[in-house]
C-alpha positions as CSV (number, residue, x, y, z in Angstrom):
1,X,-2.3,21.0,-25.6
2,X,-3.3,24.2,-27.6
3,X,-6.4,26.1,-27.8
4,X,-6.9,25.0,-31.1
5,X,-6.2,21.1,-30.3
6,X,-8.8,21.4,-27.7
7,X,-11.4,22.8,-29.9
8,X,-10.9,20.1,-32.3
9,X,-10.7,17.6,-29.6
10,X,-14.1,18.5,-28.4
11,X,-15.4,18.5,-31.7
12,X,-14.7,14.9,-32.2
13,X,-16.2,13.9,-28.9
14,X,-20.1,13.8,-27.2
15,X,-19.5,15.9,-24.0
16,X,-23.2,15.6,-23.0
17,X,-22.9,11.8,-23.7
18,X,-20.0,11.5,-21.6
19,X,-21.0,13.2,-18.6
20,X,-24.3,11.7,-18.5
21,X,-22.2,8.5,-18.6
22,X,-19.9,10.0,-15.8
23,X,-23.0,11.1,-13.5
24,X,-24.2,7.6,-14.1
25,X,-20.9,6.0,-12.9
26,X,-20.9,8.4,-10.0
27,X,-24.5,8.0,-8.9
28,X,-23.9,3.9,-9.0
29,X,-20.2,3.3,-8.0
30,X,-21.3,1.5,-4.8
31,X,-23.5,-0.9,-6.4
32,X,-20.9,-1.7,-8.9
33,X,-18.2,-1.9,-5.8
34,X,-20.5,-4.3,-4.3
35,X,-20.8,-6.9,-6.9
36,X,-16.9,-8.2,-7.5
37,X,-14.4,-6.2,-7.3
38,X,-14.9,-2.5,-8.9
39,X,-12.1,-2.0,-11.2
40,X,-12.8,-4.6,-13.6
41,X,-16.7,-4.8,-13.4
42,X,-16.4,-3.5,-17.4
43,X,-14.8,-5.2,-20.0
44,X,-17.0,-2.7,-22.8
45,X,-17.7,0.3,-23.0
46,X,-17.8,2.9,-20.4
47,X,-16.4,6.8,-20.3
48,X,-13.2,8.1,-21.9
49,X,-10.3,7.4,-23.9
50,X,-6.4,8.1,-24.8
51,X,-6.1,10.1,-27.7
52,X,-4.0,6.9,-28.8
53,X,-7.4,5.2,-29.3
54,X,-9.6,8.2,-30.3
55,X,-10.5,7.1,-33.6
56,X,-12.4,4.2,-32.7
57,X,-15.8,3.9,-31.2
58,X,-16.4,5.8,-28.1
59,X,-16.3,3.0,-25.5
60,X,-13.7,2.1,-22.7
61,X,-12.7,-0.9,-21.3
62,X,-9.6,-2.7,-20.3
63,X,-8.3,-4.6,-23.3
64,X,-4.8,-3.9,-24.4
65,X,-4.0,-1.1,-25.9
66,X,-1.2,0.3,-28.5
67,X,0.9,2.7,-26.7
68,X,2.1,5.9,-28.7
69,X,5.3,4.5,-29.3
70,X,7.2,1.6,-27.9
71,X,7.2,1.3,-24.3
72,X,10.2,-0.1,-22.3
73,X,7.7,-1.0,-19.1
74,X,4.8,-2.7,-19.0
75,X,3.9,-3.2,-15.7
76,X,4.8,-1.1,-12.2
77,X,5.3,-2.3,-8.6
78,X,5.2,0.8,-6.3
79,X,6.3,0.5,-2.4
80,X,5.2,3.7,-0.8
81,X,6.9,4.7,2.5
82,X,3.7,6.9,4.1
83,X,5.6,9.2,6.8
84,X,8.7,10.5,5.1
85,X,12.2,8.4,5.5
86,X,15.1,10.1,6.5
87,X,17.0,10.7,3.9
88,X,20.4,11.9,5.8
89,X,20.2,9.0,7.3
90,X,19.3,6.4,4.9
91,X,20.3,7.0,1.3
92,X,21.7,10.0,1.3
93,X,25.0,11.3,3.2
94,X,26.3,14.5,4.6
95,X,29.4,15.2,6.8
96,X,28.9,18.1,6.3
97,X,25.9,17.7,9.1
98,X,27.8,15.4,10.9
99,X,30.7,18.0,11.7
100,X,28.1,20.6,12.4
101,X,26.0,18.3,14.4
102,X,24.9,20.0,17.8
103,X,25.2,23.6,16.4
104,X,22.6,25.9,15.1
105,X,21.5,25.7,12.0
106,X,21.8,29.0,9.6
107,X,19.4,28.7,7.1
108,X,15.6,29.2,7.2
109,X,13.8,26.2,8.2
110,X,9.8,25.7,8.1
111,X,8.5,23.5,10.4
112,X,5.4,21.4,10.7
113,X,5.2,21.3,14.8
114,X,6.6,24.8,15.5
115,X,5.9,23.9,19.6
116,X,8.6,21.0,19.3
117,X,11.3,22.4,17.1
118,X,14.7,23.5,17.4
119,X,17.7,25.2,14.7
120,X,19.9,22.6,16.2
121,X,21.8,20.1,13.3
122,X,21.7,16.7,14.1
123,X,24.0,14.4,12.1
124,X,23.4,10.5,11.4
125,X,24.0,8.3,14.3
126,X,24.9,5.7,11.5
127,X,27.5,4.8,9.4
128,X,27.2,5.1,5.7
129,X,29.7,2.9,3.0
130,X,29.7,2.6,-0.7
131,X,27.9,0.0,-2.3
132,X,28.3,-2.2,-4.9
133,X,30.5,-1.6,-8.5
134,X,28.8,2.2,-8.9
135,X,30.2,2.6,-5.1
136,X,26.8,4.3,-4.1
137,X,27.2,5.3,-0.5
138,X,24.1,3.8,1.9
139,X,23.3,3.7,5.6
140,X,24.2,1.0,7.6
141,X,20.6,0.2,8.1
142,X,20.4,-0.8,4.6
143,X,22.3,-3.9,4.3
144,X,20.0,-5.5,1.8
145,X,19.1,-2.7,-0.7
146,X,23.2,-2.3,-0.7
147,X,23.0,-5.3,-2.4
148,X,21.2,-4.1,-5.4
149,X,22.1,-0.8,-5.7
150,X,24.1,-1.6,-8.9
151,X,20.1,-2.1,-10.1
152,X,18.7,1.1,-8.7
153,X,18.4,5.1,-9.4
154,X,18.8,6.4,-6.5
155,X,17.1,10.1,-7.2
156,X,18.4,12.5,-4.2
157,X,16.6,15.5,-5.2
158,X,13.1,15.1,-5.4
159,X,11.2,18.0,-4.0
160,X,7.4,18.4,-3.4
161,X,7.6,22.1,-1.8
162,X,5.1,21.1,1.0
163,X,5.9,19.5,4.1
164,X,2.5,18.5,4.8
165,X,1.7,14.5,4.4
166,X,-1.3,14.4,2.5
167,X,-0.6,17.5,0.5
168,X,2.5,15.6,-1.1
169,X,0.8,12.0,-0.8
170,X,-2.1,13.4,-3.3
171,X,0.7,15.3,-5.3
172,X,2.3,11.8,-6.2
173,X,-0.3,10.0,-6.8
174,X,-3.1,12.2,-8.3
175,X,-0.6,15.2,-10.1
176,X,-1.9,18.0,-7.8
177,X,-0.5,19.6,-4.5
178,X,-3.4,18.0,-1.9
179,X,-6.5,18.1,-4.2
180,X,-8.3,15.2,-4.1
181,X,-10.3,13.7,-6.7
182,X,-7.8,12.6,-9.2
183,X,-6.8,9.7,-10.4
184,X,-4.1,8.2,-9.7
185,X,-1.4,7.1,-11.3
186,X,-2.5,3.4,-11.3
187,X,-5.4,5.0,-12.8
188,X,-4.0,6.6,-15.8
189,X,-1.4,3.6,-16.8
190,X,-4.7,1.1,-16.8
191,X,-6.7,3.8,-18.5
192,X,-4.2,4.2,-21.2
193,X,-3.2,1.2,-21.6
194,X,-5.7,-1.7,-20.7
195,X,-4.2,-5.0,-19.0
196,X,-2.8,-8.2,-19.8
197,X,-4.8,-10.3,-18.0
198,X,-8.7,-10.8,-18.6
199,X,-9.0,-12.7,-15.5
200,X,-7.7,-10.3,-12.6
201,X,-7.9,-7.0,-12.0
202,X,-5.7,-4.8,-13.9
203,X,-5.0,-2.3,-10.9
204,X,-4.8,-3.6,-7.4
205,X,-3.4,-3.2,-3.6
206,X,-1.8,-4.6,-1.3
207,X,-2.8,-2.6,2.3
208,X,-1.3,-3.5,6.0
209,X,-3.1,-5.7,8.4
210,X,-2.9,-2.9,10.6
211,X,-5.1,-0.8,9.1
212,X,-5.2,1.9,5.9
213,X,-2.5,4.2,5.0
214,X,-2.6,8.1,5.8
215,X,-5.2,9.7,3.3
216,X,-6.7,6.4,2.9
217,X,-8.4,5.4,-0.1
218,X,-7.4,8.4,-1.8
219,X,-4.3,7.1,-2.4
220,X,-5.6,4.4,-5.2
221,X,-8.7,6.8,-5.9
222,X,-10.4,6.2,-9.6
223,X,-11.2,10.3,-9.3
224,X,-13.2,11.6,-12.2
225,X,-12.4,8.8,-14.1
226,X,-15.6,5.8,-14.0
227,X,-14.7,3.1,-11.2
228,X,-13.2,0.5,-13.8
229,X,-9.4,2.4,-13.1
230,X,-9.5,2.1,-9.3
231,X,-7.4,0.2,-7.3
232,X,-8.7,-3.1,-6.2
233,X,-7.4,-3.9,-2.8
234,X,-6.9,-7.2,-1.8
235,X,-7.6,-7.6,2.3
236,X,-4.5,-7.8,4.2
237,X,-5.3,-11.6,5.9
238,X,-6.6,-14.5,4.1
239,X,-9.1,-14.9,2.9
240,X,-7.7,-11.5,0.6
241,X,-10.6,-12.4,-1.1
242,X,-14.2,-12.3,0.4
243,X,-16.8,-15.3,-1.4
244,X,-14.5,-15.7,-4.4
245,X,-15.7,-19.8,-4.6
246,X,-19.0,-21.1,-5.0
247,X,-20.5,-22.8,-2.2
248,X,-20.1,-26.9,-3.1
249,X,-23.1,-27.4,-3.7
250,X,-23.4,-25.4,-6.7
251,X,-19.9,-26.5,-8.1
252,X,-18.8,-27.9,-11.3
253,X,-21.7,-28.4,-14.3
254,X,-24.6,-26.4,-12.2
255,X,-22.5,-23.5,-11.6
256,X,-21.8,-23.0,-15.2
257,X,-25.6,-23.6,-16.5
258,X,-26.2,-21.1,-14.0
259,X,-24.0,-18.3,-15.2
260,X,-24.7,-19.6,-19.1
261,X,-28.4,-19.0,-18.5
262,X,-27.7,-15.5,-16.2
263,X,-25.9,-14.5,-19.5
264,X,-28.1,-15.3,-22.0
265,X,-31.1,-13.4,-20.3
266,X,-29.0,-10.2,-19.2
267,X,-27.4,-10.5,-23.3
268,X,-31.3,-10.9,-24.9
269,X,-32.5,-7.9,-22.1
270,X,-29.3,-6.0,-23.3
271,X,-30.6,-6.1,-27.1
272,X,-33.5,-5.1,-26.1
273,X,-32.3,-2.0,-23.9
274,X,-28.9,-1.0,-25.8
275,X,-26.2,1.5,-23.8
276,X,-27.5,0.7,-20.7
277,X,-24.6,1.0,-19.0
278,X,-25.4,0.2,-15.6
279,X,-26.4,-3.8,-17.3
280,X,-23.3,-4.1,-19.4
281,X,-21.7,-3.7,-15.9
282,X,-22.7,-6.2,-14.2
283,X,-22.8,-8.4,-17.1
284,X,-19.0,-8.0,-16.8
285,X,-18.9,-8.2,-13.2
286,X,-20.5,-11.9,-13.1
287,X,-18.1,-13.2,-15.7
288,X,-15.3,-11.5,-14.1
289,X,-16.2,-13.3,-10.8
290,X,-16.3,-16.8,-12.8
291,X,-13.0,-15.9,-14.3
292,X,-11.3,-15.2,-11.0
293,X,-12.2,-18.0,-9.0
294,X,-9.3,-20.3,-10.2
295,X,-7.1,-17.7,-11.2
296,X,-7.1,-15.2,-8.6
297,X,-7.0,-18.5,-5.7
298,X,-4.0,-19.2,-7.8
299,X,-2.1,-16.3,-8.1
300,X,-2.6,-15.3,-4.4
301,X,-1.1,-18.8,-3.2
302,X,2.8,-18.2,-2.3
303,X,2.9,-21.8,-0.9
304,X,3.6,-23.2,-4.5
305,X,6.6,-20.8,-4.2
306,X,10.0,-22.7,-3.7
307,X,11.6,-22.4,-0.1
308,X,14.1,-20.7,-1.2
309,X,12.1,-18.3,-2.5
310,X,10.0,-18.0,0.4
311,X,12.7,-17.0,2.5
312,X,14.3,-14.7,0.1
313,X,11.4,-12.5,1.1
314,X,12.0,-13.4,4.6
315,X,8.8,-15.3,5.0
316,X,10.8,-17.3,7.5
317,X,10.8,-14.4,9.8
318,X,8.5,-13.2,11.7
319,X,9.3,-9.3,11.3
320,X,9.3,-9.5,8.0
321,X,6.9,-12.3,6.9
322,X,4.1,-9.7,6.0
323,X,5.8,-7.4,4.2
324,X,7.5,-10.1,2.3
325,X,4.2,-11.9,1.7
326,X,2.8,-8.7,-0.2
327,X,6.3,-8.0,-2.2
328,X,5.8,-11.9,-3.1
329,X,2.2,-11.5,-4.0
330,X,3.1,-8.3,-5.9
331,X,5.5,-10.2,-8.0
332,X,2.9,-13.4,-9.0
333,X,0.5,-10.5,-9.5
334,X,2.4,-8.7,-12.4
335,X,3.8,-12.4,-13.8
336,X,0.2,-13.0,-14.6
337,X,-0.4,-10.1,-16.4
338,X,-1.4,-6.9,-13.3
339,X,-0.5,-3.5,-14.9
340,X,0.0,-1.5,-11.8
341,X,0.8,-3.1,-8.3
342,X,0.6,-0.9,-4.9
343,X,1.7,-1.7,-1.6
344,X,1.1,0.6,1.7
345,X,1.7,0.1,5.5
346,X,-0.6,1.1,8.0
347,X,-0.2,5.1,8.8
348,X,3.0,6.3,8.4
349,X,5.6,4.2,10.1
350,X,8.4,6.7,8.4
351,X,7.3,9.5,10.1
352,X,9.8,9.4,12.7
353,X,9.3,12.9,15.0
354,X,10.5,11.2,18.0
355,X,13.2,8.4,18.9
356,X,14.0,8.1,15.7
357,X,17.5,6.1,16.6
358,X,14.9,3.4,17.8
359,X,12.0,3.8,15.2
360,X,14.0,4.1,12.4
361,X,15.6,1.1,12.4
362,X,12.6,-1.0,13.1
363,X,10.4,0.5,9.8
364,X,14.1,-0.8,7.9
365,X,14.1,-4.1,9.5
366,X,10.2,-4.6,8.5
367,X,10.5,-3.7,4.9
368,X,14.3,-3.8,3.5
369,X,14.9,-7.3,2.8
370,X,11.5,-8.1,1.1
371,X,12.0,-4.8,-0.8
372,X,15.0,-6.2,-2.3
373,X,13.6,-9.4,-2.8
374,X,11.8,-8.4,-5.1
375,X,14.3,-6.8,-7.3
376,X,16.4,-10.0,-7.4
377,X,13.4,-12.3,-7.5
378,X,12.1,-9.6,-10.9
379,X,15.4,-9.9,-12.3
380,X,16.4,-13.6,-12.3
381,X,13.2,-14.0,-13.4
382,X,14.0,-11.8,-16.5
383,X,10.9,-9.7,-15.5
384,X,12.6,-6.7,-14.2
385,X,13.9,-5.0,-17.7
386,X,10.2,-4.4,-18.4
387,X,8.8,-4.1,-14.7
388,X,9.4,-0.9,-12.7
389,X,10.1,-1.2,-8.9
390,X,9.4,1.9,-6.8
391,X,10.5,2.6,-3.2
392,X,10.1,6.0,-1.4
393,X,7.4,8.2,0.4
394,X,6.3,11.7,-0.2
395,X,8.8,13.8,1.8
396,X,11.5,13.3,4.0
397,X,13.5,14.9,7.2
398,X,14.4,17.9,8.2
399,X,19.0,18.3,9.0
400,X,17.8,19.4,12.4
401,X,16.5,18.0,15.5
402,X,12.9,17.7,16.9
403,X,12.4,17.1,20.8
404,X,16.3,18.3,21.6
405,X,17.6,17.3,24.7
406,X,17.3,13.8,25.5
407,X,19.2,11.5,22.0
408,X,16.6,8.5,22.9
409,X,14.2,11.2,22.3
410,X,15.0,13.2,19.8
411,X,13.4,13.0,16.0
412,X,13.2,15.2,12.8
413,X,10.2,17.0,11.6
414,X,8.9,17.2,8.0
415,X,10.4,18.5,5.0
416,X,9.3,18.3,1.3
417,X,12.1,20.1,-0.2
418,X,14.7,17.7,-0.7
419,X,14.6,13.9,-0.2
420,X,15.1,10.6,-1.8
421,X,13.7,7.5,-3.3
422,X,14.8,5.0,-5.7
423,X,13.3,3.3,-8.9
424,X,14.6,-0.1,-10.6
425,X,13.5,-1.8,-13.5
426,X,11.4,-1.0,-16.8
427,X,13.9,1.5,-18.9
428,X,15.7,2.9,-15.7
429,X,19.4,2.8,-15.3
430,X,21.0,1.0,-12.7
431,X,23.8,1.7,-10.1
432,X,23.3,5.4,-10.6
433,X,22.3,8.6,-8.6
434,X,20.5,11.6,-9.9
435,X,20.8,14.9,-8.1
436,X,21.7,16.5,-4.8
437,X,20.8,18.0,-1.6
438,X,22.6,21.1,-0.2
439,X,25.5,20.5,2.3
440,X,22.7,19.5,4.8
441,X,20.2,17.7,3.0
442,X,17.6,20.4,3.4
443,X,16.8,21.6,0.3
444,X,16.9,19.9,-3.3
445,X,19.6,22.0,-5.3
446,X,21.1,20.0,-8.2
447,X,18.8,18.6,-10.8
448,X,15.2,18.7,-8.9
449,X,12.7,16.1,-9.5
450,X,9.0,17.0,-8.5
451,X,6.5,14.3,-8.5
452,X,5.0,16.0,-12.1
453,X,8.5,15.0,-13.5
454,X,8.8,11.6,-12.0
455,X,4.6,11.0,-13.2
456,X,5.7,12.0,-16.8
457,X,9.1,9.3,-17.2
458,X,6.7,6.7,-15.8
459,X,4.5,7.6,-18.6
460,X,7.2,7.7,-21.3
461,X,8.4,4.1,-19.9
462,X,5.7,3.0,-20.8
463,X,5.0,4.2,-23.8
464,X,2.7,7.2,-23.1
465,X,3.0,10.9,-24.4
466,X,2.0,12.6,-20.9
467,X,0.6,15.4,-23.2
468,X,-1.2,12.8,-24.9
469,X,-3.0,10.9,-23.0
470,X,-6.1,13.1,-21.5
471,X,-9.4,12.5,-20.2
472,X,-12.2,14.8,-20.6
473,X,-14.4,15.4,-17.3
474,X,-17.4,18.1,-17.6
475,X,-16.2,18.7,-21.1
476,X,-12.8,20.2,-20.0
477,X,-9.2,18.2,-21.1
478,X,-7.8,16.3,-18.1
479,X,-3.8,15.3,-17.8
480,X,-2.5,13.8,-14.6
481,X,0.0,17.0,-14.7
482,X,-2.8,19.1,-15.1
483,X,-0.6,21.5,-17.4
484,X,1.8,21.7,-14.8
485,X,5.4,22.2,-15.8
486,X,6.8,18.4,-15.7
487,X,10.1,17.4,-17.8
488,X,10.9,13.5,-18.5
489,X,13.8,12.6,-16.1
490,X,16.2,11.4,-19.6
491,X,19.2,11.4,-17.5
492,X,18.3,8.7,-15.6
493,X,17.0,6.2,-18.3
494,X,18.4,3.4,-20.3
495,X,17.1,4.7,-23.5
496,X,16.5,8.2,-23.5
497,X,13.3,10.0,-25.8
498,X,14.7,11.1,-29.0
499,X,14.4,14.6,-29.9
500,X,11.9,15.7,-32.5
């Protein structure tokens, strides 16, 4: 955005109202959090707004919103892989490794755990094939997602420049090399473009009953934005909702004259107080909660799913019954009208610096079947032309070996500067791959994708100008890029932007 588009943007908006609005939200985000699930605990009127929707009164809520031009997604699944898979031995082959393997490595190589590390290569102990019609070569220990490779981009190139975990984590979901205090990009989809559904969140997540994901709650964080766009996270065990029915004895007729006389004294209090904020709130928070108790019990019920179904996702087994559960759930969530979708394992099971011949195969096991799952379930469903599927973490491996000596040992360390992931769905093409590694799958060298690019074709699917949609904080012009230099991927979409 220019100097001069700034200015005039300013000029059209109440900084001072806005962040007195914003220091209200921040001052009273955990009283809001406690009453019924903080994202959607506003249906009117709270801080910013997409330039898309500028022209009309300053309030912001989730309702559906117009788009700036026609969007090919309108909802997102994301599977992150916290720890980094291994590309070289997953999705992405190299003999060239292979015949070097056990020799020292020439190039320069910057390592996370200097005190373990070695120059020596270390080729895949598995077997790659090609897949499919688009013959897309895959490791062994991917039988499932070989079977819908001819529905995937597989991106080979994405680079984040930092080994570090959280330093990339918070780079792909919040725009900025390891700053916290973003949004993410959950955030920004539901801030730009509302929900479907008036009766579940519009932004929620699916964590592991082990426990929270490295960086934690940062990775569905509202940031500066007001606590309406965080994630809502579901708990892991049932119930995955805490008091969401009445007790009996205020079922039925009572409960309803209840929350019809609650409403009509907050409403007549409202009139008498207008822009109080803090009472608009809750007023949506309590009919929210009414809302959700028949159609958040229903959606999060996969027993009504067929058999079949059920052990599609592998509910029948017990290494991958939990994983398949939340891919399931994720699916009857954006069915019933959830914009953005996230699902995280506990810590960072990908993050394979030692024995990686045995822990590698076991973080596969756990989440490959379910994953694809969920693309065949999406697509015989005829949901997955407008749904996007993600699957990938925020670096990968290094070509060379950590702990050398003993194989059952041995792992690889970091590296952010060239890996993989794959997207499905919602405008992407299918059964192709985008980019390259060098020789030895260290470095990205052949079409690189940073997370800035990959945040700005999410936007574009879905209808959003990434330089478009803004949010101002403290009276200065927020973008999820932050003005970083961030391209839309067009190779690697059905129906590319047309030039202006």
């Amino acid at each position: 955005m220019t100097d001069t588009q700034c200015s005039n943007h300013h000029s059209m908006l109440n900084v001072q109202t806005i962040r007195s609005r914003r220091a209200f939200l921040a001052e009273n985000a955990m009283g809001l959090g406690s009453v019924a699930l903080a994202t959607l605990l506003s249906q009117d009127r709270l801080l910013a707004t997409p330039k898309n929707i500028l022209k009309n009164p300053l309030h912001f809520d989730l309702n559906r919103k117009q788009p700036h031009f026609e969007a090919q997604a309108t909802a997102m699944i994301s599977l992150f892989q916290h720890g980094g898979p291994s590309h070289m031995d997953l999705t992405d082959p190299k003999p060239e490794l292979t015949r070097y393997h056990g020799t020292e490595f020439k190039d320069d190589v910057k390592f996370s755990f200097i005190n373990r590390a070695t120059k020596t290569l270390m080729g895949t102990p598995w077997r790659f094939r090609p897949c499919g019609e688009c013959g897309t070569e895959l490791s062994e220990l991917l039988p499932h997602t070989a079977e819908i490779v001819d529905e995937i981009t597989l991106i080979r190139s994405m680079h984040t420049g930092a080994n570090g975990h959280e330093v990339s984590i918070r780079y792909f979901h919040g725009g900025i090399p390891g700053v916290t205090g973003r949004p993410t990009v959950g955030s920004w989809l539901v801030y730009g473009l509302g929900t479907a559904s008036r009766n579940l969140p519009a932004y929620m997540v699916l964590t592991d009953p082990g426990g929270l994901p490295v960086d934690g709650v940062h990775n569905w964080s509202n940031g500066f934005m007001p606590p309406l766009f965080q994630g809502t996270v579901l708990r892991p065990t049932e119930p995955r909702i805490h008091n969401l029915d009445a007790p009996a004895h205020l079922h039925g007729t009572l409960q309803q004259q209840n929350l019809a006389l609650l409403s009509t004294l907050n409403r007549r209090h409202l009139e008498q107080h207008p822009g109080e904020a803090d009472l608009e709130a809750r007023i949506a928070s309590y009919e929210l909660a009414a809302r959700m108790q028949s159609a958040a019990s229903e959606a999060l019920d996969v027993s009504k799913e067929t058999r079949a179904t059920q052990r599609l996702y592998g509910l029948d087994n017990d290494v991958t019954r939990d994983y398949g559960t939340r891919c399931l759930l994720a699916r009857r969530l954006v069915e019933r009208g959830v914009r953005f979708v996230q699902l995280f394992h506990k810590g960072q099971p990908w993050d394979s610096h030692t024995n990686i011949r045995k822990n590698l195969p076991a973080a596969c096991r756990k989440t490959d079947q379910p994953s694809t799952a969920l693309v065949k379930d999406l697509k015989q469903r005829g949901m997955l032309d407008s749904t996007v599927v993600h699957w990938g973490g925020e670096i990968g491996r290094l070509p060379v070996t950590e702990n050398h000596g003993d194989p059952a040992k041995a792992g690889r360390d970091h590296n952010g500067q060239g890996f993989s992931m794959w997207v499905a769905g919602g405008g992407f093409k299918g059964g192709v791959t985008y980019g390259e590694t060098d020789d030895f799958g260290h470095r990205a060298v052949v079409n690189t994708v940073t997370p800035n690019d990959y945040q700005a074709t999410l936007l574009h699917l879905f209808g959003l100008d990434p330089e478009q949609l803004y949010y101002v904080h403290n009276g200065q012009v927020k973008e999820i890029t932050n003005g970083r230099n961030s391209r839309i991927v067009s190779d690697i979409l059905r129906r590319p932007p047309v030039a202006s």
